[in-house]
N, C-alpha and C positions, 0 to 999 in steps of 0.2 A: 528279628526276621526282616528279609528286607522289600522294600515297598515293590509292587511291582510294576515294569518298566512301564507298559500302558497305562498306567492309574497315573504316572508322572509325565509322560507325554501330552495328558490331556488336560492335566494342571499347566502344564508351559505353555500348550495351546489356548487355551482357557484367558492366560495372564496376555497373552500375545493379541486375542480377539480385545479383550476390555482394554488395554493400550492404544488399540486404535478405533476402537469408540468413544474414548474420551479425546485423543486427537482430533476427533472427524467433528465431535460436538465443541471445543474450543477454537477450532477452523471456519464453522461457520457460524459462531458467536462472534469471531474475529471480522469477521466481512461484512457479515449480517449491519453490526455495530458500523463498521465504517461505511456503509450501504444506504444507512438510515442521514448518517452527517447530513444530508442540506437540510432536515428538520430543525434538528440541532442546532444550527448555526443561523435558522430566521426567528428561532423563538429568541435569539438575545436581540432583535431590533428593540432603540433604533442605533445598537452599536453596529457601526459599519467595519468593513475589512481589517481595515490598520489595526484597530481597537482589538478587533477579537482577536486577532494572529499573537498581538503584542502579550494580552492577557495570558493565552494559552502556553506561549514562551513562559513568559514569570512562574503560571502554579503550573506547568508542568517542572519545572525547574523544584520550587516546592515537592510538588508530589515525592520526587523522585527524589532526593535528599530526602524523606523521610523514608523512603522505601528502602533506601540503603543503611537507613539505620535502623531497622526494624531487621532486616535481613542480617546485620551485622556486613555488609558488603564496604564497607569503606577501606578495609584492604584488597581487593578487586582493582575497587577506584584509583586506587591510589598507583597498582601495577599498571594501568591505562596510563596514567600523567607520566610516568615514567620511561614511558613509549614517546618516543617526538615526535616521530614520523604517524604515529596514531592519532597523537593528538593533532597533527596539520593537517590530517583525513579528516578527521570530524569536524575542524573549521569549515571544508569542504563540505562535507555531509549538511552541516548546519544551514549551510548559504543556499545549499539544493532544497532543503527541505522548507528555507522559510521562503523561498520565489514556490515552490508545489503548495503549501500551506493559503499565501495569500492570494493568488491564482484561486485557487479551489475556494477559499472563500466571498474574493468578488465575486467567480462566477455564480455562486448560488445566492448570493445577497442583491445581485443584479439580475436576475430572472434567466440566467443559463446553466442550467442544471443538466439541459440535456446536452449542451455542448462538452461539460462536464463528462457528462457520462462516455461521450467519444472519445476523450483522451487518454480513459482509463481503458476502453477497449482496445486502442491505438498501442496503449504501451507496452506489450507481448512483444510486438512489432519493432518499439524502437530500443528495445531491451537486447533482441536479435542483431540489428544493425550497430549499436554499441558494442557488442560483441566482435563483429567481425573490424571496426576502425579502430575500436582502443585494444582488445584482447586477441587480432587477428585471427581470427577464430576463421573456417573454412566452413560456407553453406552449404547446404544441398541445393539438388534444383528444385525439390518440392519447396523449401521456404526462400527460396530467390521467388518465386511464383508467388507463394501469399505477399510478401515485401512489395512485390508489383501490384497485386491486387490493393492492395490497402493504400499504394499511393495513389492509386486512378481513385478509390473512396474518397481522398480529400481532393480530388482535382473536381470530380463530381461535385463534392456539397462547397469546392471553393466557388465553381462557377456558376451554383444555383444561387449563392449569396454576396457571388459581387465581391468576396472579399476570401482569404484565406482564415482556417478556423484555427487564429492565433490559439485562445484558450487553451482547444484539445491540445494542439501542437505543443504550449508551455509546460501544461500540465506532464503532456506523456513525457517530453524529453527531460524536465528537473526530475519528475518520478524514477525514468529510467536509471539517472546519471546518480539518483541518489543511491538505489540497489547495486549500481556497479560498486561505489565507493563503500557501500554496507560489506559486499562479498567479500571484497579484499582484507576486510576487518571482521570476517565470520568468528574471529576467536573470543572476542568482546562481548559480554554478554549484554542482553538488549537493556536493562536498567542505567548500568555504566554508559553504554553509549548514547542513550537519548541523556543522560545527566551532563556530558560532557557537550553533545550539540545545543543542549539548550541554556548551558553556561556562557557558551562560545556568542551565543546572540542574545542575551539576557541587556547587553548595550541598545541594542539594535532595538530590544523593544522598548527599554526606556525610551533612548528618542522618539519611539510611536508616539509614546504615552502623551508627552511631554507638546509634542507638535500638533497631537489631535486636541489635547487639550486646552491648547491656545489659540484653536482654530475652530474647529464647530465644539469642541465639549464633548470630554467623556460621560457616556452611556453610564460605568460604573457605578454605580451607588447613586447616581441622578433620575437614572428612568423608571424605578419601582423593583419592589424585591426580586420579580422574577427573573430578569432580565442578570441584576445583580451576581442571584443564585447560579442561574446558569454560564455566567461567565466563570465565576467561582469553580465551578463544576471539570472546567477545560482541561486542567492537569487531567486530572481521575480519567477525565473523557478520550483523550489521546493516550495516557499511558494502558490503560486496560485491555485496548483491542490489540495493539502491541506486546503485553504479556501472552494474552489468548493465542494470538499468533505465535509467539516462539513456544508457549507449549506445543502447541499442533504441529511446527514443525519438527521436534523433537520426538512426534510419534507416528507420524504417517508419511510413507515414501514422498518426494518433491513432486511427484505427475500426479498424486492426488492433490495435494496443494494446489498445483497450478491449475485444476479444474477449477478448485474451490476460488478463485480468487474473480473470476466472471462475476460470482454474484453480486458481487460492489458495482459495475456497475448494469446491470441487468436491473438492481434495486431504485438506481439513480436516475435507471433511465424512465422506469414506471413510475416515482413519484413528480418528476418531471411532464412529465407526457399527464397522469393521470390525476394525481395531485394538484399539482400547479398551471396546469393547464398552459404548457405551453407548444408555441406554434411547432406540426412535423408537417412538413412541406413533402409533394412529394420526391424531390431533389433530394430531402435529407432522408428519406427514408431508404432511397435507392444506395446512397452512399452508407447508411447505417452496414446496408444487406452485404453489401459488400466486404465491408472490414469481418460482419459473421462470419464471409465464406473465407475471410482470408484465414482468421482464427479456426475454421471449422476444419481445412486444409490442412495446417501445423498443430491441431488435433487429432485428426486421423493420422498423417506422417506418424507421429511421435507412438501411437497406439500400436500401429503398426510395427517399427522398429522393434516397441517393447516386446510383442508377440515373439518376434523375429529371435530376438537374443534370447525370449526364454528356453524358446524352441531349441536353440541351440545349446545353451547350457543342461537341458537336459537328457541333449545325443549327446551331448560329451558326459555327461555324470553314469549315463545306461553304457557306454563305451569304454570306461576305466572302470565299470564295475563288474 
């Protein structure tokens, strides 16, 4: 007898809703987790910058070599090395991610968490304008318009503070330039590719190791277990919210993602401000509000459009039917 067709309709609906509530919950475990970092990253004082970036390179390196062999992926890998032109991406990838990495860890081991948190807002922004220089991509006039806004944002908090806010700006544009060079390698799965960039710089950190070690002394196994523990930790710590995230993008359309991805620093910027008590001037509040409204702008645009085309696919689906 055979089953019938509504009883199976609302098993595929069924399967379709929990799909994207386990996307929606490893989306914002993914952010949440990267939201929380300048915790993370004060509790191993008194390791500084170098030391931690260096660490995090090595056992996530680790990690990830044994993730591959738990998974059996070492033939993956090995199709990856066989790619030249992928593997001179991920040299790329590597060098973007270890200037976003140490950036994002001075700045919270040096008391700017919340400049931190501008860059990360910033970087919608400069993910957009990467688009239209390297990928000639053609704007609207609504995101020429946020583009504008968000540059008067840093002209704002440049000339409340005497100085341009190098950090954000490092931060958003290595972050940016690293997502461009990820897109173009979207076919790579994210294990392979963090194992390949952090091969690529696994040198780069020895010499940390090596120069911090000759110079002020590694933290490492000197400044007491916890410190130790939590450097240890750094693989597991970086590759997790990275898995979490390619789950979630694997199950929820990209315009929910790309909501979900504020919260990192929305997170960054409360334990800065409220946490660590650091200075908001009202200069930088006014330049905060601003990047919101440029974001709030290429929000609504994009909501908009989406309304737009469903509308539309659906006079066309009522019109061939």
């Amino acid at each position: 007898m055979r089953r019938p067709r509504g009883r199976r309709v609302e098993r595929v609906t069924a399967g379709v809703a929990d799909r994207a509530r386990s996307g929606l919950l490893f989306g914002l475990a993914a952010y949440l987790l990267w939201g929380a970092m300048p915790v993370y990253f004060l509790l191993m004082r008194p390791a500084g910058a170098f030391e931690i970036v260096a660490w995090r390179i090595v056992f996530s390196l680790v990690f990830c070599v044994a993730l591959l062999a738990v998974t059996r992926g070492f033939g993956r890998f090995r199709g990856v090395l066989r790619d030249r032109r992928a593997v001179a991406s991920f040299a790329l990838a590597g060098a973007l991610i270890w200037v976003n990495w140490t950036v994002y860890v001075f700045a919270t081991t040096s008391g700017q968490v919340v400049e931190a948190a501008l860059g990360y807002f910033i970087n919608p922004i400069v993910t957009i304008l990467l688009g239209v220089v390297v990928q000639r991509e053609r704007l609207r006039t609504v995101q020429w318009v946020a583009i504008g806004i968000s540059a008067l944002a840093v002209v704002v908090i440049a000339v409340e503070a005497g100085a341009l806010p190098w950090l954000s700006l490092l931060l958003a544009g290595s972050f940016g330039g690293y997502g461009l060079v990820k897109k173009r390698l979207g076919r790579v799965d994210a294990v392979s590719g963090l194992t390949l960039e952090t091969a690529w710089l696994a040198p780069v950190a020895a010499v940390e190791l090596v120069v911090v070690g000759l110079t002020s002394g590694l933290a490492y196994g000197t400044a007491g277990v916890a410190p130790t523990l939590l450097l240890t930790s750094t693989g597991i710590g970086t590759a997790v919210p990275l898995l979490l995230f390619a789950a979630s993008t694997r199950r929820l359309p990209l315009s929910v993602v790309g909501f979900l991805q504020y919260l990192t620093p929305i997170l960054q910027l409360a334990i800065g401000v409220a946490v660590l008590h650091e200075p908001m001037s009202a200069g930088r509040w006014v330049g905060f509000g601003l990047v919101w409204l440029a974001l709030a702008v290429l929000v609504g645009e994009s909501l908009m459009r989406g309304r737009g085309r469903g509308r539309a696919r659906r006079t066309a689906a009522v019109a061939g039917s």
